[in-house]
MITI-371769 format. One record per residue (C-alpha): x, y, z; residue number from 1; chain. Coordinates in pm, whole numbers, plus 50000, padded with zeros to 5 digits. Example, Ala and Ser with C-alpha at 12.3 -4.5 7.8 and 13.67 -1.06 7.14 Angstrom:
<nodes>
<node east="51230" north="49550" up="50780" num="1" chaine="A"/>
<node east="51367" north="49894" up="50714" num="2" chaine="A"/>
</nodes>
This chain:
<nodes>
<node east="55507" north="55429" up="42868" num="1" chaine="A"/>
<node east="55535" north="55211" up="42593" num="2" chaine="A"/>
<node east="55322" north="54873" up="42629" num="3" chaine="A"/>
<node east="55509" north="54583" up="42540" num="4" chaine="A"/>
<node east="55293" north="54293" up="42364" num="5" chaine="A"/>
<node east="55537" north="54047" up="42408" num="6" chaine="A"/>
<node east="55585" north="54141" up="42821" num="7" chaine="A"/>
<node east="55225" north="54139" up="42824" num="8" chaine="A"/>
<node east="55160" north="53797" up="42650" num="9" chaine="A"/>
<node east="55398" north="53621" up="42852" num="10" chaine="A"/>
<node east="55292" north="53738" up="43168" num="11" chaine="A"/>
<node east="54980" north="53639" up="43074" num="12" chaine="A"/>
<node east="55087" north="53321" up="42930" num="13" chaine="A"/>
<node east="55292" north="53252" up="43278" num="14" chaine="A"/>
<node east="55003" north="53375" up="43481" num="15" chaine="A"/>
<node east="54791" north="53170" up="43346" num="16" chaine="A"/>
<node east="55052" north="52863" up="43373" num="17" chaine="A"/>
<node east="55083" north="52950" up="43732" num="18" chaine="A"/>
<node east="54714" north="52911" up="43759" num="19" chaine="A"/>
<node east="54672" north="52574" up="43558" num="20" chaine="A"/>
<node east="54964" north="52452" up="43858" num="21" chaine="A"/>
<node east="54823" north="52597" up="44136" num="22" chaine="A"/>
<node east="54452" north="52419" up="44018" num="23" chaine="A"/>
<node east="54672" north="52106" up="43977" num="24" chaine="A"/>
<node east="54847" north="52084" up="44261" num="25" chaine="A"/>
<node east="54682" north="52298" up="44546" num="26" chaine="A"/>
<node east="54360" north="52385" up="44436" num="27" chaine="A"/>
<node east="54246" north="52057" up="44385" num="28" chaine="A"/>
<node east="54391" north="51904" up="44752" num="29" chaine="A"/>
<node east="54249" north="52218" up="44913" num="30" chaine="A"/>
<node east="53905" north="52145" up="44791" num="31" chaine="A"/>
<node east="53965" north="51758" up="44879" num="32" chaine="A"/>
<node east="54005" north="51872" up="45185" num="33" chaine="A"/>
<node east="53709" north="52119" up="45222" num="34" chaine="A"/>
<node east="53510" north="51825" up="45123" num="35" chaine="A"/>
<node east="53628" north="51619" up="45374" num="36" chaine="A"/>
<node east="53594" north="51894" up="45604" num="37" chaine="A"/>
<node east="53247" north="51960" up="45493" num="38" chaine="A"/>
<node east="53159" north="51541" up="45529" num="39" chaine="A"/>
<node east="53288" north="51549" up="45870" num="40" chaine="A"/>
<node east="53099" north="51880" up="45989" num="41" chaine="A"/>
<node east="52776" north="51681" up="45796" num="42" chaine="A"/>
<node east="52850" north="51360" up="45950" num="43" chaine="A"/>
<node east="52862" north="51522" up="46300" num="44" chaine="A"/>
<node east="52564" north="51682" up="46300" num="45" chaine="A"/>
<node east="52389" north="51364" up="46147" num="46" chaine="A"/>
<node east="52522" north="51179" up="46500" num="47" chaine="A"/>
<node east="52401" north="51474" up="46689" num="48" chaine="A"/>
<node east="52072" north="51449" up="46552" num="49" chaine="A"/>
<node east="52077" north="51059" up="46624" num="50" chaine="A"/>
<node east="52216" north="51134" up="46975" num="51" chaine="A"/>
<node east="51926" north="51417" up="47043" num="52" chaine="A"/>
<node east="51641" north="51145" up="46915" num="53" chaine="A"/>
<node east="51768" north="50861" up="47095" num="54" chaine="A"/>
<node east="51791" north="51082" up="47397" num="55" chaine="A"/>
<node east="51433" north="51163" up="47321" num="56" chaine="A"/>
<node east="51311" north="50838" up="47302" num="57" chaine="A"/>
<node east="51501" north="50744" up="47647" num="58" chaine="A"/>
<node east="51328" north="51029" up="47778" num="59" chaine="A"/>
<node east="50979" north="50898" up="47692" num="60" chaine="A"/>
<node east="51062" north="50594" up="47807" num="61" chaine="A"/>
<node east="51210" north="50676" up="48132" num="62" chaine="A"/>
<node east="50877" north="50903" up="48175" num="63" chaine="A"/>
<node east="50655" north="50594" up="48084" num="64" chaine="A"/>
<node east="50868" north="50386" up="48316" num="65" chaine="A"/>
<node east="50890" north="50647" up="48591" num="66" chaine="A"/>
<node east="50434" north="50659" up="48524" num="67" chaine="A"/>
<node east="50414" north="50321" up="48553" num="68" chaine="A"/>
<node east="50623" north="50286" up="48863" num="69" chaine="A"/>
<node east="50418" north="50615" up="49025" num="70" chaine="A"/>
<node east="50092" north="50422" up="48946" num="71" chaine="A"/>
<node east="50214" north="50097" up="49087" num="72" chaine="A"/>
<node east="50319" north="50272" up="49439" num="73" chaine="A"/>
<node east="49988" north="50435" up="49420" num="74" chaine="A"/>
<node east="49814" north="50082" up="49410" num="75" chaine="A"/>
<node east="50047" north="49946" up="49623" num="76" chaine="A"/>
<node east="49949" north="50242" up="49891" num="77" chaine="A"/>
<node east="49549" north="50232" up="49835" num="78" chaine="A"/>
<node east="49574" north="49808" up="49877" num="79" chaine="A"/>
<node east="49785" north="49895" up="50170" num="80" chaine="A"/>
<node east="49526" north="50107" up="50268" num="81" chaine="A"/>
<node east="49225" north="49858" up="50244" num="82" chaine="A"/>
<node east="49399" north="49616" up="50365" num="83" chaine="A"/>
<node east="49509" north="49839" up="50648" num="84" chaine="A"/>
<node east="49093" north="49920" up="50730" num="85" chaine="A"/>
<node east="49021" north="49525" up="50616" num="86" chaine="A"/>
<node east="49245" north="49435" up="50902" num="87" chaine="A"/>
<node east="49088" north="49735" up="51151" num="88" chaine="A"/>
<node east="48705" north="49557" up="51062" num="89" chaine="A"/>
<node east="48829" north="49183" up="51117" num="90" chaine="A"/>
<node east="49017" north="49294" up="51456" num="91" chaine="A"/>
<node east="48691" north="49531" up="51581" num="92" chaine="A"/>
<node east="48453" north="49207" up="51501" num="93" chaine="A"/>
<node east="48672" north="48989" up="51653" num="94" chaine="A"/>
<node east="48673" north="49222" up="51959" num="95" chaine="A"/>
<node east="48305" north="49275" up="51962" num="96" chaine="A"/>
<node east="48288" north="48886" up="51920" num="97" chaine="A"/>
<node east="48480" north="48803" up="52215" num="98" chaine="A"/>
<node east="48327" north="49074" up="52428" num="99" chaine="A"/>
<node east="47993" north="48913" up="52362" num="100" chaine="A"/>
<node east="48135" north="48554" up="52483" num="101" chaine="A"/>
<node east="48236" north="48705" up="52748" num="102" chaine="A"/>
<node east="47932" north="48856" up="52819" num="103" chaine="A"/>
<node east="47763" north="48589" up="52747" num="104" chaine="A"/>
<node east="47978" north="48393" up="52990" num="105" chaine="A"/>
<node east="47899" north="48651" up="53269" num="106" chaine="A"/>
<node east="47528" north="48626" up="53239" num="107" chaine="A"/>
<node east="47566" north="48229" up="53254" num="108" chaine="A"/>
<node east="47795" north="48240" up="53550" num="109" chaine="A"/>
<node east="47523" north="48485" up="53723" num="110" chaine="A"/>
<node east="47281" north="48279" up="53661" num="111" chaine="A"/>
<node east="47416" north="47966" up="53812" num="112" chaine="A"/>
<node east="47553" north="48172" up="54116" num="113" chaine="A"/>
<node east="47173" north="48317" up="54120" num="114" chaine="A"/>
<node east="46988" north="47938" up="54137" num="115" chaine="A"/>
<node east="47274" north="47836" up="54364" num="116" chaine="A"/>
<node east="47210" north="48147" up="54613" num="117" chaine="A"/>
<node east="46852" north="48052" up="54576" num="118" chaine="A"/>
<node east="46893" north="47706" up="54634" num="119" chaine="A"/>
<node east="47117" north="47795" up="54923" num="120" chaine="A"/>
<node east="46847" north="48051" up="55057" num="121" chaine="A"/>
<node east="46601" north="47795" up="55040" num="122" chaine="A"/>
<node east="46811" north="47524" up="55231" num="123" chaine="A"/>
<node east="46897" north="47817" up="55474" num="124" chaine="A"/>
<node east="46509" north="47948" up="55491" num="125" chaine="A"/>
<node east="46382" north="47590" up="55566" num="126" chaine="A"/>
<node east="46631" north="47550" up="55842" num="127" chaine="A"/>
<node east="46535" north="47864" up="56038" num="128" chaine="A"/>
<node east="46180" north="47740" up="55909" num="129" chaine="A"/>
<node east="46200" north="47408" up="56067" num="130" chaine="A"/>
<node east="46384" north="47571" up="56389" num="131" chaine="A"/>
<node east="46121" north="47849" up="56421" num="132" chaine="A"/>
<node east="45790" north="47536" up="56403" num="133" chaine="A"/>
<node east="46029" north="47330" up="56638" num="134" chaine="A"/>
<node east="45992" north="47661" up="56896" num="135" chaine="A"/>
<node east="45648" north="47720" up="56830" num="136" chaine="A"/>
<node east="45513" north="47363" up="56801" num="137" chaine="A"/>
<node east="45798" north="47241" up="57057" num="138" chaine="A"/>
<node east="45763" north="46894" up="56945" num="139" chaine="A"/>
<node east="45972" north="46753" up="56672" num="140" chaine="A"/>
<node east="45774" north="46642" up="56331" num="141" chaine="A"/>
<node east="46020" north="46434" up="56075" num="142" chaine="A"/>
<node east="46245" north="46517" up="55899" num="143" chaine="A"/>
<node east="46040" north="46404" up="55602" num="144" chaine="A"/>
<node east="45735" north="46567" up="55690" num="145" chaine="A"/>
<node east="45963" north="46916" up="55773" num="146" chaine="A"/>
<node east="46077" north="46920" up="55446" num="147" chaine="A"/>
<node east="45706" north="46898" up="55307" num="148" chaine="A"/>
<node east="45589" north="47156" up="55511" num="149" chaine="A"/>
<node east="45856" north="47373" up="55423" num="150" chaine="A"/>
<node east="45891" north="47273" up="55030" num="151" chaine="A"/>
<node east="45511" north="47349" up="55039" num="152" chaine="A"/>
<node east="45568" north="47685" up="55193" num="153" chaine="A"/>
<node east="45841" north="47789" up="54993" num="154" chaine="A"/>
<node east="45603" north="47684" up="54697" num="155" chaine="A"/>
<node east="45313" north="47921" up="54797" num="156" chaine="A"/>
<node east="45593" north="48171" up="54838" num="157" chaine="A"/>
<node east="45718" north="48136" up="54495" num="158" chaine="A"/>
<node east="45351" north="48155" up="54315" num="159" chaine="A"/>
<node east="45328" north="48504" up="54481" num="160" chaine="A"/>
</nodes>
């Protein structure tokens, strides 16, 4: 096998042609485009990142917000509450209150229907008073002087 220089050199020298064109004209665009490639994949993952921290932040917030508005029904539910047993007091005083008028006006009314029985009992005792001495003494005092004797009477009565 005989080794041509000449074959050799020009391959060589067209080999290495081919590779100054294909650095040119592909090489060159291909890379452009693997850096482009490269920029996009980076850029991407820089708006991911963004995306996953402002979805983060949204979180806290909505768990702050959702905290706040858990707290705020709990308030709401305890004044609910005390204002629920506030309410249960002022109605039970009230209650007591007007069952003590009323009591009250039951022990007044008794005692006016008590002094007007007596009163009546005393009219009523005097009369069978004054008709019993009428019987016994048969002779008709007064009226004046039967209401002494029996006002007297009723007096003595009274003391014991």
């Amino acid at each position: 096998m005989g080794l041509d220089i000449q074959q050799i050199l020009t391959q060589a020298l067209g080999f290495l042609v081919l590779l100054g064109l294909l650095k040119v004209f592909f090489w060159k665009p291909i890379l452009a485009l693997l850096d482009q490639r490269k920029e996009k994949i980076a850029s991407d993952l820089r708006n991911i990142e963004d995306t996953k921290q402002e979805l983060a932040a949204l979180k806290a917030e909505y768990e702050a917000r959702m905290n706040t508005i858990e707290e705020a029904s709990r308030e709401k539910i305890r004044q609910a509450i005390l204002d629920g047993q506030r309410m249960s007091e002022e109605i039970k005083a009230k209650a007591q209150s007007d069952a003590q008028a009323l009591l009250e006006q039951a022990r007044s009314e008794i005692k006016y229907e008590l002094s007007k029985a007596k009163i009546e009992l005393k009219d009523r005792i005097v009369e069978l008073v004054v008709g019993g001495l009428e019987n016994v003494v048969e002779e008709k005092l007064t009226d004046r002087e039967d209401i002494k004797i029996v006002e007297s009477f009723l007096e003595r009565i009274d003391k014991i």
